[in-house]
GUVO-182361 format. One line per field, with one value per residue: residue number from 1; x, y, z of N, C-alpha, C, O in turn; residue in one letter. Coordinates in steps of 0.001 Angstrom, whole numbers. Example, Ala and Ser with C-alpha at 12.3 -4.5 7.8 and 13.67 -1.06 7.14 Angstrom:
// GUVO-182361
num <- (1, 2)
n.xx <- (13190, 12850)
n.yy <- (-5690, -2250)
n.zz <- (7800, 7080)
ca.xx <- (12300, 13670)
ca.yy <- (-4500, -1060)
ca.zz <- (7800, 7140)
c.xx <- (13200, 12900)
c.yy <- (-3300, 30)
c.zz <- (7800, 7870)
o.xx <- (14236, 13409)
o.yy <- (-3319, 1138)
o.zz <- (8465, 8039)
residuo <- (A, S)
***
This chain:
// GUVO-182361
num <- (1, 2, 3, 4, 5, 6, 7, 8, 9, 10, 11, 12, 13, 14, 15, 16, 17, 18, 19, 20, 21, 22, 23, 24, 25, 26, 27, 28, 29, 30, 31, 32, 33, 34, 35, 36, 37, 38, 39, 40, 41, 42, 43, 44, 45, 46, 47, 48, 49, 50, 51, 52, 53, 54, 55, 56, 57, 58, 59, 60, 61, 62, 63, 64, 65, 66, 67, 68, 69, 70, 71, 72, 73, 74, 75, 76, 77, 78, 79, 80, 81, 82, 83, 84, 85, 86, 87, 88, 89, 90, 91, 92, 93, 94, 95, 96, 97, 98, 99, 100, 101, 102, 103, 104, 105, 106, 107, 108, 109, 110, 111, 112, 113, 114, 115, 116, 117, 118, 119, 120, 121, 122, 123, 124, 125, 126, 127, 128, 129, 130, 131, 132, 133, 134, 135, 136, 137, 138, 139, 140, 141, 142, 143, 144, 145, 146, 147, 148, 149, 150, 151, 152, 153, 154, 155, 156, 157, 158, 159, 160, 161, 162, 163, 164, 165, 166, 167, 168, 169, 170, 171, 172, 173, 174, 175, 176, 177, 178, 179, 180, 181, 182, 183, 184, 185, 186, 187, 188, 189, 190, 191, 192, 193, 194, 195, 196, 197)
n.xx <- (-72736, -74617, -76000, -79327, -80801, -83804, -85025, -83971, -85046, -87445, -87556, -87157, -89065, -91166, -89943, -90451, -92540, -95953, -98011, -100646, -104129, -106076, -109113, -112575, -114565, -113192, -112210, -114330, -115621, -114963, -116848, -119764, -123136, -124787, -124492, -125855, -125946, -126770, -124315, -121806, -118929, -116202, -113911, -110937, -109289, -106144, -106826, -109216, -110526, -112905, -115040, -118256, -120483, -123870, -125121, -127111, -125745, -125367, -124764, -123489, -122017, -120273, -119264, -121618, -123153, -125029, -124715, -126091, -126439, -127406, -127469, -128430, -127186, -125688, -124177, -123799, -123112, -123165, -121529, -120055, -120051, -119689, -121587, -122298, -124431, -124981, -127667, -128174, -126388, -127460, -125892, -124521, -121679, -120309, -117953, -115995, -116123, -113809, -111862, -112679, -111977, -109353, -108372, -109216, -108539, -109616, -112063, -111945, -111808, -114517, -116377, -115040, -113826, -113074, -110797, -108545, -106836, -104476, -104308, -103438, -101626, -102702, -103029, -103575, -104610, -104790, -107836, -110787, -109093, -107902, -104569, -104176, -101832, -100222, -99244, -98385, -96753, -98476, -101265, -103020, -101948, -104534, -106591, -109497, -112141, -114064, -117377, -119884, -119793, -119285, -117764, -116984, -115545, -113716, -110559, -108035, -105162, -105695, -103993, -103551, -103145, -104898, -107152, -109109, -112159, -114619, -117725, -119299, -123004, -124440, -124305, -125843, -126282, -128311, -131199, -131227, -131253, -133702, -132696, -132780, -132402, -129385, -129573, -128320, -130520, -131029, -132397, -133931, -132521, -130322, -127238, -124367, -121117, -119403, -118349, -120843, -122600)
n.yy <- (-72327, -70548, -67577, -66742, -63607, -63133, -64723, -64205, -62112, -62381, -64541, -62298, -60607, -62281, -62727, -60223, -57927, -57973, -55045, -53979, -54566, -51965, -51144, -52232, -50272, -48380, -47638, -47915, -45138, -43241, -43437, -43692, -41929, -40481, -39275, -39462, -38001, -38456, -35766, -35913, -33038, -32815, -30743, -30587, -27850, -26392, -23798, -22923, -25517, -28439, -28538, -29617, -30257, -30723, -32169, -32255, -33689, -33804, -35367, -35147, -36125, -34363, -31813, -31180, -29809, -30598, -28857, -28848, -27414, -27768, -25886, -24130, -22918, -23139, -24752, -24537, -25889, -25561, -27110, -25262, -23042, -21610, -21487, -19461, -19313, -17921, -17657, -16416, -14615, -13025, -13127, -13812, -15193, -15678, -17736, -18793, -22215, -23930, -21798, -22499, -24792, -25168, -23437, -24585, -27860, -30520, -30121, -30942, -33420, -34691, -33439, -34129, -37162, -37625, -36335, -37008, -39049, -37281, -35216, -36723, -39844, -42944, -45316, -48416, -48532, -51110, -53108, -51516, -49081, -45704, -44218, -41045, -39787, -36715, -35233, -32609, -29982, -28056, -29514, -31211, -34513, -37686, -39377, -41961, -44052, -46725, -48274, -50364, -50454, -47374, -44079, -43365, -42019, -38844, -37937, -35148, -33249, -29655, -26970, -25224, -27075, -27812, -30803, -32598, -33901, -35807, -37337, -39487, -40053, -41841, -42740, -43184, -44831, -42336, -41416, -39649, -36659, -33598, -30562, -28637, -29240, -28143, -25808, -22337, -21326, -17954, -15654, -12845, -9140, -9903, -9757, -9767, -10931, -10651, -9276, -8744, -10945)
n.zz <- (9874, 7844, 7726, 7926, 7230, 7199, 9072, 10758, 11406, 12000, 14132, 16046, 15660, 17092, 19606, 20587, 22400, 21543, 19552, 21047, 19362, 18566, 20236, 19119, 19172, 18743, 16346, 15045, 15327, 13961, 12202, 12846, 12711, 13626, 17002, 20689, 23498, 27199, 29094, 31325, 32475, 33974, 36192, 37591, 39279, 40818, 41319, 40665, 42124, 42112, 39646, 38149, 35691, 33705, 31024, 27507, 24330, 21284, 18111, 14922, 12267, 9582, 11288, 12523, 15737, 19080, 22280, 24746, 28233, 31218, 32856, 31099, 28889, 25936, 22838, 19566, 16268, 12992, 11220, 9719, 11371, 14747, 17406, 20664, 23269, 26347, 28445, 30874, 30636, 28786, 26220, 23025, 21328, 17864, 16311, 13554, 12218, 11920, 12488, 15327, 16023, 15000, 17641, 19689, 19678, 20697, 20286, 17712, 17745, 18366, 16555, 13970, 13779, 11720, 11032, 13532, 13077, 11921, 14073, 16156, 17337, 18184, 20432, 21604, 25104, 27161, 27496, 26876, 26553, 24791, 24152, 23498, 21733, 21126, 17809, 17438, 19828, 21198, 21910, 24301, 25561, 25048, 27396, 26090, 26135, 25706, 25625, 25389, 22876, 21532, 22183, 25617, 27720, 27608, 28595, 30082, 30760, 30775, 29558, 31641, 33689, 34861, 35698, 33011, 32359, 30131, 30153, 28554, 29509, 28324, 26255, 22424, 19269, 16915, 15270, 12644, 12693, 12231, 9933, 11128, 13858, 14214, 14464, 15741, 18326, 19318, 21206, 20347, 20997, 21773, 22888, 21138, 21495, 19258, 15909, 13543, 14505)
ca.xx <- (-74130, -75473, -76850, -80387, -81504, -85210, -85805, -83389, -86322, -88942, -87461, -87263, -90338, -92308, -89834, -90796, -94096, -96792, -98567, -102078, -105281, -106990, -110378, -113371, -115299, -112386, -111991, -115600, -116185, -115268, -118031, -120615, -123491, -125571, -124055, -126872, -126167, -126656, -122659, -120965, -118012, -115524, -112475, -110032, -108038, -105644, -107277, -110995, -111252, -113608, -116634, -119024, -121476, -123999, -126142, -127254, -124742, -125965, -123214, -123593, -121117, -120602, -119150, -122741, -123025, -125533, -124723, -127312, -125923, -128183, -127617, -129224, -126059, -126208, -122864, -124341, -122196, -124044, -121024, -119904, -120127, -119723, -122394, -122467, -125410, -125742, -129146, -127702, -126065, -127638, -124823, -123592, -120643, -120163, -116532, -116133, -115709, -112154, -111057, -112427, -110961, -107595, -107665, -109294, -108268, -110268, -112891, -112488, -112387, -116366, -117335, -114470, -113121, -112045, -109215, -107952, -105082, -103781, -103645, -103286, -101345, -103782, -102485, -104264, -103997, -105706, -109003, -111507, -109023, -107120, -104524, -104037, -100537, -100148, -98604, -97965, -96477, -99454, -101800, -102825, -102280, -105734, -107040, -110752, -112465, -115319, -118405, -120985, -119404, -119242, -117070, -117903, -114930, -112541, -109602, -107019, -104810, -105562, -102566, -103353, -102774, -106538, -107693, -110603, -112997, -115996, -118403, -121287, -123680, -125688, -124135, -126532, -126490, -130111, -131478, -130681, -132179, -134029, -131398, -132661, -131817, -128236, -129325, -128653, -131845, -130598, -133937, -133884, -132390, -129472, -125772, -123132, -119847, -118515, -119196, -122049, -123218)
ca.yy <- (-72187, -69206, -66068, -65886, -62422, -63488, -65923, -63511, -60784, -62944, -64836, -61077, -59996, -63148, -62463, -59018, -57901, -57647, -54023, -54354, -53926, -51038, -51757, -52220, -49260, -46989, -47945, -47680, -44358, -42035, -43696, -42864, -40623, -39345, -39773, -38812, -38753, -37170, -36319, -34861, -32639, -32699, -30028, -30275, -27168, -25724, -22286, -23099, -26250, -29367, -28397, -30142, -29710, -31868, -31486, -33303, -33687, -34440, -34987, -35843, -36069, -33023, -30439, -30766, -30116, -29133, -29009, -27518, -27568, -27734, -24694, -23170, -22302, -23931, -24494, -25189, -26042, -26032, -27372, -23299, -21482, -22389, -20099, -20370, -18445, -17826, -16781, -15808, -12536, -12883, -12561, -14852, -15366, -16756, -18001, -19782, -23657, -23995, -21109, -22742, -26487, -24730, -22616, -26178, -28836, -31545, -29568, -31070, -35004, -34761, -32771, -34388, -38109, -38856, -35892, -38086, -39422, -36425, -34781, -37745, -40962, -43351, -46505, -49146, -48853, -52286, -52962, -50143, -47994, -45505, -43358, -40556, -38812, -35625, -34733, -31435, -29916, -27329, -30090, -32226, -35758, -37813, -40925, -41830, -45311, -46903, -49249, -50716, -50185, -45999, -43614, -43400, -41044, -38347, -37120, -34777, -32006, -28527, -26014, -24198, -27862, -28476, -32299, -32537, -35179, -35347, -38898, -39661, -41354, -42973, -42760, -44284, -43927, -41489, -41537, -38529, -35433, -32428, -29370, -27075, -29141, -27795, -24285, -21800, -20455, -17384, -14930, -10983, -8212, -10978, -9078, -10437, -10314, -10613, -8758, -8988, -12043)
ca.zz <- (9458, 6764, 8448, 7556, 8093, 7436, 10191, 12834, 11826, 12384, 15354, 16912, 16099, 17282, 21044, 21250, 22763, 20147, 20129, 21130, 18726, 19515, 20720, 18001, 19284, 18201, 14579, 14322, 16163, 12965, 11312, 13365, 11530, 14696, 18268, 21543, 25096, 28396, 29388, 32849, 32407, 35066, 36221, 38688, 39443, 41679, 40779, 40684, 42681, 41774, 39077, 37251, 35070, 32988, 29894, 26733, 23409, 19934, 17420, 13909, 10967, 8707, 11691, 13773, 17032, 19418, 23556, 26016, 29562, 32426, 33544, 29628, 27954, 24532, 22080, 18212, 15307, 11269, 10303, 9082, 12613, 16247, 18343, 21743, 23694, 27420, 28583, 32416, 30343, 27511, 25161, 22636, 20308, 17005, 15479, 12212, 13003, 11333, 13696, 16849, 15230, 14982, 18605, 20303, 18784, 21347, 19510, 16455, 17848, 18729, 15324, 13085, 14553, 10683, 11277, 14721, 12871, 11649, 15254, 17507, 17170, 18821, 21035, 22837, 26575, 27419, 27536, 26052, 26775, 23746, 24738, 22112, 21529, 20408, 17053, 18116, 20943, 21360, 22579, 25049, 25397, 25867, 26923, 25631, 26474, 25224, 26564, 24202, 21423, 21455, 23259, 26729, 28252, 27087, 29703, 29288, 31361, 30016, 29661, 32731, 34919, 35514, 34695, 32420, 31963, 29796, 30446, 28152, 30549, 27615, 24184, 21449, 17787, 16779, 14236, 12005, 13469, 11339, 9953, 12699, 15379, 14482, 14501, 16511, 19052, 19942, 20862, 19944, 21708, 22617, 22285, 20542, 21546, 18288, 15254, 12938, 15008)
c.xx <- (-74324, -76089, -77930, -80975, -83312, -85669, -85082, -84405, -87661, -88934, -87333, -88304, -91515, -91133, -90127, -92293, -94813, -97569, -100469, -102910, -105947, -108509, -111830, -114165, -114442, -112664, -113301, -116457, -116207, -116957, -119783, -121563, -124073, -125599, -125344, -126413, -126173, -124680, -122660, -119353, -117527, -114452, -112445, -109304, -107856, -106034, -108869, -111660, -112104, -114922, -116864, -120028, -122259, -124893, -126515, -125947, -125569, -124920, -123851, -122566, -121609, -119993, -120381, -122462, -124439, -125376, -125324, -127325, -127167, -128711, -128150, -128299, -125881, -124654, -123673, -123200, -123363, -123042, -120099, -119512, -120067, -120755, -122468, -123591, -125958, -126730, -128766, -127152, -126582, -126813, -124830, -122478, -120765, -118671, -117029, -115678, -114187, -111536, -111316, -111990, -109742, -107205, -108529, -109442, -109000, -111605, -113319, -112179, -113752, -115913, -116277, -113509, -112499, -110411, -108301, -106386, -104351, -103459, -102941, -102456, -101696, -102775, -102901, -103164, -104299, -106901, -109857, -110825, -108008, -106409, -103851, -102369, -99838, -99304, -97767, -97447, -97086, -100808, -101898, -102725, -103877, -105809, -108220, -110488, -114142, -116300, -119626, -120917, -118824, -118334, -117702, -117117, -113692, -111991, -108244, -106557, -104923, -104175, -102371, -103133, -104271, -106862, -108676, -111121, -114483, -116340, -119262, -121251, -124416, -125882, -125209, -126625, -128038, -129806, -131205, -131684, -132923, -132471, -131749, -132582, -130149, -128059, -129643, -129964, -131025, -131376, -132847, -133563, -130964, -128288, -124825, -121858, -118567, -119277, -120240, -122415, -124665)
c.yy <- (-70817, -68482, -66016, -64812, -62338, -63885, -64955, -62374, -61581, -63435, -63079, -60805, -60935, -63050, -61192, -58683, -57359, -56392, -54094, -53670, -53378, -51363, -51234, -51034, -47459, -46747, -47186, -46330, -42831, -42279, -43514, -41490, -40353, -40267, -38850, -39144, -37709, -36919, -35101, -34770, -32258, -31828, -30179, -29203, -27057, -24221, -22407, -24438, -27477, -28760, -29640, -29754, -30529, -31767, -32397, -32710, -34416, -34515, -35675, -35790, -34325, -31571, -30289, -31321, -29349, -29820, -27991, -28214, -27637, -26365, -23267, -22418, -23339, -23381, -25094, -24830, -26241, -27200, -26306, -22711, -22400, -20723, -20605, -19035, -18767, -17322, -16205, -14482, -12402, -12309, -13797, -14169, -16455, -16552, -19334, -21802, -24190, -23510, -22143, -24188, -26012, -24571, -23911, -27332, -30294, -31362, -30910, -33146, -35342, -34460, -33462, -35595, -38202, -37599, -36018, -38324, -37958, -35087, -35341, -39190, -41703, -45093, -47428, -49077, -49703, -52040, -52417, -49018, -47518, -44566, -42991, -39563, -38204, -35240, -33858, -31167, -29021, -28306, -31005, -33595, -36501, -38867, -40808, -43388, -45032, -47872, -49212, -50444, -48313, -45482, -43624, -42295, -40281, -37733, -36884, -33886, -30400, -27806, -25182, -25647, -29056, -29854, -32127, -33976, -35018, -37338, -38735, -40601, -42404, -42485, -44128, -43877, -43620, -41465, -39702, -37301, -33861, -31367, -28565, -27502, -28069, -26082, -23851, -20752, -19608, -16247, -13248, -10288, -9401, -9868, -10181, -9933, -10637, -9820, -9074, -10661, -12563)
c.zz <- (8828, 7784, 7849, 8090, 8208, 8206, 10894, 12979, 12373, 13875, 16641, 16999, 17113, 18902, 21543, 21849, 20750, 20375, 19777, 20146, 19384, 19150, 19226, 18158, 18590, 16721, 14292, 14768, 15182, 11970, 11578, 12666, 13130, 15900, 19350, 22665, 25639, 28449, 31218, 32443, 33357, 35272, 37421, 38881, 40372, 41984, 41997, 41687, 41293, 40705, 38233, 36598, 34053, 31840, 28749, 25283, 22201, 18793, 16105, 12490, 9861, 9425, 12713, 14927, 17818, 20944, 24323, 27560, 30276, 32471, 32263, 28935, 26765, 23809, 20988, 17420, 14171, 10928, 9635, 10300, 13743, 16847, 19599, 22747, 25003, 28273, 30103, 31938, 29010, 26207, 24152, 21533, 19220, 16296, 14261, 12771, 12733, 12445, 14873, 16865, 16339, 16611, 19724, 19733, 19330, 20299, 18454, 16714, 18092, 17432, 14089, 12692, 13193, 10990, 12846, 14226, 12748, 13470, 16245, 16743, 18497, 19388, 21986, 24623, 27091, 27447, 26390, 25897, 25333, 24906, 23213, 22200, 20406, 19014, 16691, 19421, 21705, 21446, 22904, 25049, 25804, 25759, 26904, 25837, 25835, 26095, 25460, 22885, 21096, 22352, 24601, 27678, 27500, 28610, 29589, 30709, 30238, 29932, 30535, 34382, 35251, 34518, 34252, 31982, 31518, 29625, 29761, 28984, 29888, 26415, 23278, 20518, 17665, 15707, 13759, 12035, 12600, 11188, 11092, 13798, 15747, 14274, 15335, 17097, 19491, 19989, 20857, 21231, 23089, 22333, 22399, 20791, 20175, 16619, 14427, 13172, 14207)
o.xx <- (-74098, -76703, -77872, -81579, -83951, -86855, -85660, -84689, -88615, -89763, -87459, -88832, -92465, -91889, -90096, -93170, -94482, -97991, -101175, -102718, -106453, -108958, -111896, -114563, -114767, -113234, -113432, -117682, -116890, -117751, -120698, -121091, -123175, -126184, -125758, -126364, -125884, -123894, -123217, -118620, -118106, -113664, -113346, -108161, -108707, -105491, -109278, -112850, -111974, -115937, -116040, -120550, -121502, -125596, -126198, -125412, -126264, -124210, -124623, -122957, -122602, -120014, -120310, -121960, -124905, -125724, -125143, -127971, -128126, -129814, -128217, -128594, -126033, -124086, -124283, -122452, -124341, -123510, -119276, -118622, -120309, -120609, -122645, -123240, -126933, -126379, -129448, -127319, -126062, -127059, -125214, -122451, -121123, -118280, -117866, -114947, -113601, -110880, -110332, -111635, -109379, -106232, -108023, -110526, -109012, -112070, -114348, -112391, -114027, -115002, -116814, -112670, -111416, -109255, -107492, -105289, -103612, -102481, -102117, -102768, -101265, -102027, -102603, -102036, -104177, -107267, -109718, -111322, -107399, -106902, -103365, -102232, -99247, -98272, -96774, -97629, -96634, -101711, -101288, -103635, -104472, -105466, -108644, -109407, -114914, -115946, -120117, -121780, -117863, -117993, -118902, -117842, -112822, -112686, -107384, -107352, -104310, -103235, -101401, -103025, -104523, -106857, -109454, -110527, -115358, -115614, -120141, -120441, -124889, -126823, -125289, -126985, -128903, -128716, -131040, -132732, -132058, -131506, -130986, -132625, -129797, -127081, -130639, -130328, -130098, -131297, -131730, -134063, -130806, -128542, -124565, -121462, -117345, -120473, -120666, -122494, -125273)
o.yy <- (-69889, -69048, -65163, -64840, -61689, -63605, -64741, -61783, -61201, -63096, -63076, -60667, -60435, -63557, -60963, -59493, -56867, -56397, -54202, -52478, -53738, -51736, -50167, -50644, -46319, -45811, -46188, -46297, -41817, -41546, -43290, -40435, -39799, -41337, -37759, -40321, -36568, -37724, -34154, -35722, -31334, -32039, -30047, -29550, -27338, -23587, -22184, -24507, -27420, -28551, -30427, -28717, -31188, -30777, -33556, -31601, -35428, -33518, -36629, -34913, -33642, -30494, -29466, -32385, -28238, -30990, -26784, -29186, -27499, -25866, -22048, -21341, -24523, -22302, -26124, -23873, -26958, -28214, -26813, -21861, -23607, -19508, -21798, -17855, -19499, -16318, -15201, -13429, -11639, -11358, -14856, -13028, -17624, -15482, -20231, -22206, -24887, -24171, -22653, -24649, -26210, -25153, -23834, -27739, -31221, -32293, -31577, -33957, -36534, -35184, -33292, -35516, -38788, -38003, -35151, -37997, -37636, -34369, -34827, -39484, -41379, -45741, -47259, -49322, -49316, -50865, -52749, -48027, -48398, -44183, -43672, -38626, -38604, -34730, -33969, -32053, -28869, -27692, -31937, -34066, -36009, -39558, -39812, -43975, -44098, -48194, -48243, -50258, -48188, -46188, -43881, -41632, -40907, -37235, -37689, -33784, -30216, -28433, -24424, -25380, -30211, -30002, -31454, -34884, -34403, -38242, -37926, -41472, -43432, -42048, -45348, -42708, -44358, -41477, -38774, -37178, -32986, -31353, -27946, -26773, -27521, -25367, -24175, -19715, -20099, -15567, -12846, -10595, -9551, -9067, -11056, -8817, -10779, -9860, -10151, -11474, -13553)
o.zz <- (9604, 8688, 6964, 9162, 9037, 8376, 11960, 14021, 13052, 14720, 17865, 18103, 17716, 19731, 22752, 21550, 19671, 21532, 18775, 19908, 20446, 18067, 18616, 17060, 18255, 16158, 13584, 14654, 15332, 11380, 10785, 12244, 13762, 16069, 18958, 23022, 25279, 27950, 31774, 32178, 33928, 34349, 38249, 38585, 41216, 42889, 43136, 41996, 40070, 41368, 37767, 37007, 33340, 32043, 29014, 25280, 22301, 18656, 16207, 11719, 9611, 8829, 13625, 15291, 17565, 21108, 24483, 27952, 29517, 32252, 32417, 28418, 27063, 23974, 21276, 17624, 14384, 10410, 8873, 10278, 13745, 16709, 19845, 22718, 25175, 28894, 30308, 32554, 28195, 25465, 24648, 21070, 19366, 15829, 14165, 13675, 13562, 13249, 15409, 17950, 17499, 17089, 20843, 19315, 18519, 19642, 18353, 15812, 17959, 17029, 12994, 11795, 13179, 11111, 13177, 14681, 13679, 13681, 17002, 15590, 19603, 18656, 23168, 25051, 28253, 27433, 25213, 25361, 24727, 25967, 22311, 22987, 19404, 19451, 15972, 20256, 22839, 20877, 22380, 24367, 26763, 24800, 27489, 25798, 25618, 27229, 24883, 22027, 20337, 23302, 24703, 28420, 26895, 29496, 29231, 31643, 29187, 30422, 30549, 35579, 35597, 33296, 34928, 31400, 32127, 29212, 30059, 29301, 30372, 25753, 23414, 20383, 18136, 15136, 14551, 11401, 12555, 11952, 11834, 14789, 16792, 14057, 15981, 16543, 20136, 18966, 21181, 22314, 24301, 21433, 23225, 20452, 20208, 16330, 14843, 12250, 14613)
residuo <- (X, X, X, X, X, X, X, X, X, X, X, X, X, X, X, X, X, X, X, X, X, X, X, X, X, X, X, X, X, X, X, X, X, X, X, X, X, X, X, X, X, X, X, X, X, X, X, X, X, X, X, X, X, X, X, X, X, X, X, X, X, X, X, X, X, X, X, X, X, X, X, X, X, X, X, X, X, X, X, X, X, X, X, X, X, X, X, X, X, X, X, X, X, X, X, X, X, X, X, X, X, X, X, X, X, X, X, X, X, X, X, X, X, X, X, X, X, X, X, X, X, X, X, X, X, X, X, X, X, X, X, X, X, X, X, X, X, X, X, X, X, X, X, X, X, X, X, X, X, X, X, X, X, X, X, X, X, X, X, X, X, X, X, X, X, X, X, X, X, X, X, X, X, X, X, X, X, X, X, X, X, X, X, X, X, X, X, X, X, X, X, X, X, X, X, X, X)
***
């Protein structure tokens, strides 16, 4: 009998496992113009012990961001700048958003899901669940799950050991929010720990 190598590829591929479609909320999660939810951010260390902490998240295409913790510490993104301004010492800092991309790269899956591929190679874990693996060998692996269509959890190990987990409690696309939601409030007689803040 003739060797067809056509049918011995096909008869292989159709006995091997098939690799699962990743879940419809993924695909559709760069596309997303304006994400809203409450979220709780979780750490485990060996250091620090159990924290949490919980606050609202506004995300919208373009680089915006704006997160205001509970506890009145506020992280804003234009899109241009990352500022982040805690009223307990009244200080803040501002870095360019590229830089703080580059030096956290989780960073830039909230404010930038279409550059995902290019850090992460993304792989259904069943279910809702993705798990993302790293490109690099300078960061973490992560898995992220969804529920109602939207993300719903990111969780990763940092580089110092400690698990991290961030939960929106009640992702919903908003409607597209004025420019000054994404600017930074940061009142007079604040100090900057970086220069001409």
């Amino acid at each position: 009998m003739a060797f067809r190598p056509h049918a011995f590829c096909l008869a292989a591929l159709l006995a091997g496992p098939l690799a699962a479609a990743l879940p419809g909320w993924w695909t559709a999660f760069p596309k997303v113009p304006v994400l809203a939810s409450r979220f709780r951010q979780e750490s485990d260390s060996a250091v620090f012990g159990k924290m949490a902490r919980e606050g609202n998240l506004l995300l919208a295409r373009g680089g915006k961001l704006k997160v205001t913790y509970d506890s009145g510490l506020t992280v804003t993104s234009d899109g241009r700048h990352l500022v982040q301004y805690d009223p307990d010492t009244r200080t803040a800092q501002r870095v360019e958003l590229a830089r703080a991309v580059r030096d956290f790269p989780l960073l830039g899956i909230l404010l930038d899901p279409a550059r995902i591929g290019t850090l992460y190679r993304a792989e259904s874990a069943g279910g809702e669940a993705v798990k993302l693996v790293p490109r690099a060998p300078d960061i973490p692996a992560l898995t992220a799950t969804g529920r109602k269509g939207l993300l719903h959890t990111l969780e990763w190990t940092d580089p110092t050991g400690a698990r991290q987990r961030l939960e929106l409690l009640d992702a919903k696309v908003a409607p597209p929010p004025a420019p000054s939601a994404f600017k930074a409030q940061v009142p007079a007689g604040t100090r900057w720990a970086t220069p001409n803040g």
